[in-house]
C-alpha positions as CSV (number, residue, x, y, z in Angstrom):
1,X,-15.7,4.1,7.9
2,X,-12.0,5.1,6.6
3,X,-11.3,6.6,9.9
4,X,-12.7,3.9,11.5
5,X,-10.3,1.5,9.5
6,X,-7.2,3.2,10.4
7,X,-8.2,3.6,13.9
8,X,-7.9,-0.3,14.0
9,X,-4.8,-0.1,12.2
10,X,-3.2,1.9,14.5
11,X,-4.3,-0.5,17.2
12,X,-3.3,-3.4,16.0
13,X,0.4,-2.1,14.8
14,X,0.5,-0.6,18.9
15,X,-0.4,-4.5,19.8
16,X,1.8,-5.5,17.8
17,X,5.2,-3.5,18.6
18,X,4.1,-2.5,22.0
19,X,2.6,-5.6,23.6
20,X,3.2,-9.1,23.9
21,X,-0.1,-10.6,24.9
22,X,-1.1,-11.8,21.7
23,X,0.6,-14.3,18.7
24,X,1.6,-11.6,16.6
25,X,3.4,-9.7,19.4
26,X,5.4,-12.8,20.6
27,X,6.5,-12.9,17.1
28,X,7.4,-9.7,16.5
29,X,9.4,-9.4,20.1
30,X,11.5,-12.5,18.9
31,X,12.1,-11.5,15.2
32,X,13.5,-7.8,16.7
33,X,15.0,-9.2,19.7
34,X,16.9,-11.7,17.1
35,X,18.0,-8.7,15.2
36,X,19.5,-6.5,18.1
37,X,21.6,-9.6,19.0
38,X,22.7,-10.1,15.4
39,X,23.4,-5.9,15.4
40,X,25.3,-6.3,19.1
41,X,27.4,-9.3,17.1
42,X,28.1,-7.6,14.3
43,X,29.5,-4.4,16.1
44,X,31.8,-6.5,17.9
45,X,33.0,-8.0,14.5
46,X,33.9,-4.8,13.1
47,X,36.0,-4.0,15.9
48,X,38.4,-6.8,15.2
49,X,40.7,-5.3,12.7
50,X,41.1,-8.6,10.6
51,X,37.6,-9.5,10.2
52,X,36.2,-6.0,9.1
53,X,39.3,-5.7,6.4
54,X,37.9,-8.9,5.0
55,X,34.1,-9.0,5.6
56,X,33.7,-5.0,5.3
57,X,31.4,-4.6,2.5
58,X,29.1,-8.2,4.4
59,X,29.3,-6.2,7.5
60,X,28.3,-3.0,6.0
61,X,25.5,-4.3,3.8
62,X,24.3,-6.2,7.3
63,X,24.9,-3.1,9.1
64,X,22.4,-1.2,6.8
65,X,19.6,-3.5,6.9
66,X,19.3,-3.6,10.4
67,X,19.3,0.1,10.3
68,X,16.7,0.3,7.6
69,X,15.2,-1.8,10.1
70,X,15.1,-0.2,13.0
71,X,14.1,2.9,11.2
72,X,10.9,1.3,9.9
73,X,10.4,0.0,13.6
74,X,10.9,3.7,14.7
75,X,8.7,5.1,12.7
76,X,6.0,2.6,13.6
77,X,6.2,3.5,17.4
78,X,5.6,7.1,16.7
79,X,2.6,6.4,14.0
80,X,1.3,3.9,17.0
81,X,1.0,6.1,19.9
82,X,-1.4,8.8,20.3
83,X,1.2,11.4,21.7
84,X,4.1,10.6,20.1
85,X,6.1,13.6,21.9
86,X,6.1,11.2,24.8
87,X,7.2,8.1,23.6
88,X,10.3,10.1,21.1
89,X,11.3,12.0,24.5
90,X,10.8,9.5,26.4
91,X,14.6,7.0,27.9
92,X,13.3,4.0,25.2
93,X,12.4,6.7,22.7
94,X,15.9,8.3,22.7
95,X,17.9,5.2,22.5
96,X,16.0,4.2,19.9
97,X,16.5,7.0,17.8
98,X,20.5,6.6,19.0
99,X,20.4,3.3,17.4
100,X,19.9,4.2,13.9
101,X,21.5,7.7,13.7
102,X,25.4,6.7,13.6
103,X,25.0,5.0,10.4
104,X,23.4,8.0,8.8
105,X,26.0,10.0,10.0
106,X,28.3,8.5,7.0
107,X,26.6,11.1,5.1
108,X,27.5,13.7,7.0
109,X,31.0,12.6,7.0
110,X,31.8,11.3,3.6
111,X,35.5,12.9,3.2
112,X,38.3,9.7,4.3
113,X,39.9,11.6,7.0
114,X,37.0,12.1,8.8
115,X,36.3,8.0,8.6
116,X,37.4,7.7,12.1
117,X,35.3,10.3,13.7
118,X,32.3,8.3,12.3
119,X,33.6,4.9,13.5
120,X,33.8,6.5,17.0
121,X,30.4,7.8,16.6
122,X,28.7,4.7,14.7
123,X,29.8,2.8,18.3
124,X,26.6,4.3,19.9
125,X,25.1,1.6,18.0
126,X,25.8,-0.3,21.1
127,X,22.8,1.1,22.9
128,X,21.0,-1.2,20.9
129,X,21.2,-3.6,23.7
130,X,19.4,-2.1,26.0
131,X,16.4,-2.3,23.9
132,X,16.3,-5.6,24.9
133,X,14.4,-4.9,28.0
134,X,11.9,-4.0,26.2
135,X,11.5,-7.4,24.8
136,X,12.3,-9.7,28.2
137,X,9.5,-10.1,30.4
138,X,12.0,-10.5,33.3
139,X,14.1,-7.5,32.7
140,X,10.7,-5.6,32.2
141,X,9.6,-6.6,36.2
142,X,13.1,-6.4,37.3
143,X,13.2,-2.5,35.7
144,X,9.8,-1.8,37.8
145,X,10.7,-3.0,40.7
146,X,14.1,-0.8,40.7
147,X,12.1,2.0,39.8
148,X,9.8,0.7,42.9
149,X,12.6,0.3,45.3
150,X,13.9,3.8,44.1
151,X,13.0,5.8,47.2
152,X,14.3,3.3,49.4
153,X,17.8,2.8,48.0
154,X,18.0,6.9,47.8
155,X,17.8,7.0,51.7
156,X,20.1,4.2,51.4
157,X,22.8,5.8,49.5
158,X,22.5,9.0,51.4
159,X,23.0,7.1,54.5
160,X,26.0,5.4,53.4
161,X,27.3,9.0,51.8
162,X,26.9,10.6,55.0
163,X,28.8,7.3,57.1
164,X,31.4,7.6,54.3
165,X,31.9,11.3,55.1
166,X,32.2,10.7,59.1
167,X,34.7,7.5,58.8
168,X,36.9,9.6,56.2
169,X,36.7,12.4,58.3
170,X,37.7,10.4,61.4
171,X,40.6,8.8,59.6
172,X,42.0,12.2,58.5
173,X,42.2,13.0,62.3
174,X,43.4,9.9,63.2
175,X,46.0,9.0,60.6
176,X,46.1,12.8,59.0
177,X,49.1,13.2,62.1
178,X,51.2,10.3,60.8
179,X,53.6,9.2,58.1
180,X,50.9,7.3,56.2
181,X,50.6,9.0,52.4
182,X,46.9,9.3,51.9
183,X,45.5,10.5,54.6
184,X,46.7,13.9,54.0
185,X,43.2,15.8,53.3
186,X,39.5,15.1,54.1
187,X,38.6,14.4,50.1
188,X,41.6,11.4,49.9
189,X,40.6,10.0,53.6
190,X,36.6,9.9,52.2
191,X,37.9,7.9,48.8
192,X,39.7,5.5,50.5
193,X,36.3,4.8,53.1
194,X,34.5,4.6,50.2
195,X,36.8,1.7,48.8
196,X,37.1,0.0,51.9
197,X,33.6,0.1,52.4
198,X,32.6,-1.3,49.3
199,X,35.4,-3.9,49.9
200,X,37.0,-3.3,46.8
201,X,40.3,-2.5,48.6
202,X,42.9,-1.3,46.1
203,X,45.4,-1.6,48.6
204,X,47.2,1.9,47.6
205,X,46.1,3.7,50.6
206,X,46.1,1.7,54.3
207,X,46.2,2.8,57.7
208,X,49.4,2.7,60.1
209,X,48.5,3.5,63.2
210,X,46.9,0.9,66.0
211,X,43.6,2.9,66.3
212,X,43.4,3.3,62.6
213,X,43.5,-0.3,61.8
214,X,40.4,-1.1,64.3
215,X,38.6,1.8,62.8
216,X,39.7,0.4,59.3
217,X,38.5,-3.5,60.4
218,X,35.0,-2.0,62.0
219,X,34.6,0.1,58.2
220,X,35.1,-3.4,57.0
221,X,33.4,-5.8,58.5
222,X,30.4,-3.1,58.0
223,X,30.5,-3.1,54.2
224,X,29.5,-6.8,54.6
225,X,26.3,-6.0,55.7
226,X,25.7,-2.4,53.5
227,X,26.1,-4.8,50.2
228,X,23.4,-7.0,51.0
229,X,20.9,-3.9,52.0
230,X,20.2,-2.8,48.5
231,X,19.8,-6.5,47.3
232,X,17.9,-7.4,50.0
233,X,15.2,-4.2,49.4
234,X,15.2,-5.0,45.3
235,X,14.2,-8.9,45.7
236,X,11.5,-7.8,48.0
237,X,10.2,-5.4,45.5
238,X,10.6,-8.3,42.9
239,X,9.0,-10.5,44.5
240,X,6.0,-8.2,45.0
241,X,5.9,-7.3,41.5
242,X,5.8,-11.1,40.4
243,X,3.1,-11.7,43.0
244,X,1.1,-9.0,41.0
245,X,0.9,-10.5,37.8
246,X,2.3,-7.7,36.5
247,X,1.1,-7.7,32.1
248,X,2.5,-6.6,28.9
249,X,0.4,-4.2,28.4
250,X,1.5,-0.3,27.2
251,X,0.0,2.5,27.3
252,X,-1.5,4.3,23.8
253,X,-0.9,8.0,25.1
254,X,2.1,7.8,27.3
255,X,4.1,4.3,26.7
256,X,3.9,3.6,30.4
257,X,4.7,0.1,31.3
258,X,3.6,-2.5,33.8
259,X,0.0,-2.5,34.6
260,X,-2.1,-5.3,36.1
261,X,-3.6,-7.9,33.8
262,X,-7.4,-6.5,34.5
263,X,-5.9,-2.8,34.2
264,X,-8.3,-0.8,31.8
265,X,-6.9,2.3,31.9
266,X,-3.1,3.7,32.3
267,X,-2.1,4.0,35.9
268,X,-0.2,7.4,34.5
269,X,-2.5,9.3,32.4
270,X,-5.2,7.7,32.7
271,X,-6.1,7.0,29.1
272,X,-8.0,3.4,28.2
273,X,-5.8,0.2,27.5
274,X,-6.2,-1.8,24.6
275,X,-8.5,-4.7,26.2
């Protein structure tokens, strides 16, 4: 009966931090989600010189009760899973644990001339913000449908590396003869098709000659059309995903993400859903 007991426990705390189907979860998404903003906020704060020789012991206490509150959150996620290797190796797991380290660290580093070391290290308290796609429902079907599109944009972006290589190249023959500073090795010519292709056009390297200006227009004109591509094949995938109704559910064993609402058991591991 005790084991039965904690069994539910351990359910209802996974619900809880894991899931947002029910009240509890909502609430608990809000409450942390209001906590990471106020941790983001106060990091910024303590980078302003005036306001952390002022408010330093406020910020400090604040800084360590969102840390002893993280840590308790922490700790819950690995007492909720039922393989708790995969959700402290896993990308959430890690930045987790990132966002509660730096401010232990202080222990580590007590003498006063180390204090800068450990204000350089307490700034990967930042990653704290991207926890909060673990709490937007958006951001959650956005983050599956890049990891969706991912095979598609890979061909893309070897594509464009392989055009990038050819109109550098071309240009280094083309404008590698001339006066033009820049164009003076194959590595330089492929960094400034890359910049011009992107249309960020620093303007530090240009072409001089006749036949190098229409190869530097066409290069143009093209990266129009190459920006849109990538956009174009996430917002299909987005649209997919919301088309799927797509629920909150995660996974007991492996943390996995984004199953259908009817879902019963993980698309990964194939371990049963909470219903």
């Amino acid at each position: 009966m005790k084991n039965k007991d904690t069994k539910l426990f351990k359910k209802t705390i996974h619900e809880v931090i894991f899931e947002a189907d029910t009240r509890s979860g909502k609430l608990f998404d809000i409450i942390l989600l209001v906590a990471i903003l106020l941790s983001v906020i106060g990091v910024m704060l303590e980078s302003v010189e005036e306001i952390n020789k002022e408010y330093h012991n406020i910020i400090l206490a604040f800084e360590w009760g969102i840390t002893i509150l993280f840590t308790i959150e922490y700790f819950l996620r690995i007492y909720a899973v039922n393989k708790p290797l995969k959700y402290i190796f896993s990308f959430m797991g890690i930045i987790d644990l990132l966002a509660i380290i730096p401010t232990y660290l202080i222990f580590i580093f007590p003498a006063a001339h180390f204090f800068t070391v450990v204000r350089s290290i307490r700034l990967i308290r930042v990653f704290r913000v991207f926890k909060l796609s673990h709490y937007l429902r958006g951001a959650h079907t956005m983050q599956i449908a890049l990891r969706s599109s991912r095979p598609k944009i890979v061909v893309f972006l070897l594509s464009v590396m392989i055009l990038v290589i050819v109109l550098g190249t071309l240009m280094y023959i083309i404008e590698g003869s001339s006066d033009t500073k820049g164009f003076d090795n194959i590595p330089n010519s492929i960094y400034w098709a890359i910049v011009t292709l992107t249309t960020v056009g620093y303007g530090d390297v240009f072409p001089a000659t006749a036949f190098g200006k229409v190869v530097a227009s066409f290069i143009m004109i093209l990266g129009y059309g190459i920006i849109a591509v990538p956009t174009g094949i996430v917002t299909s995938e987005f649209a997919r995903r919301k088309r799927e109704k797509v629920s909150t559910q995660a996974c007991p064993d492996c943390t996995t993400e984004g199953h259908e609402v009817d879902s019963k058991f993980c698309k990964k591991c194939g371990a049963e859903l909470n219903p």
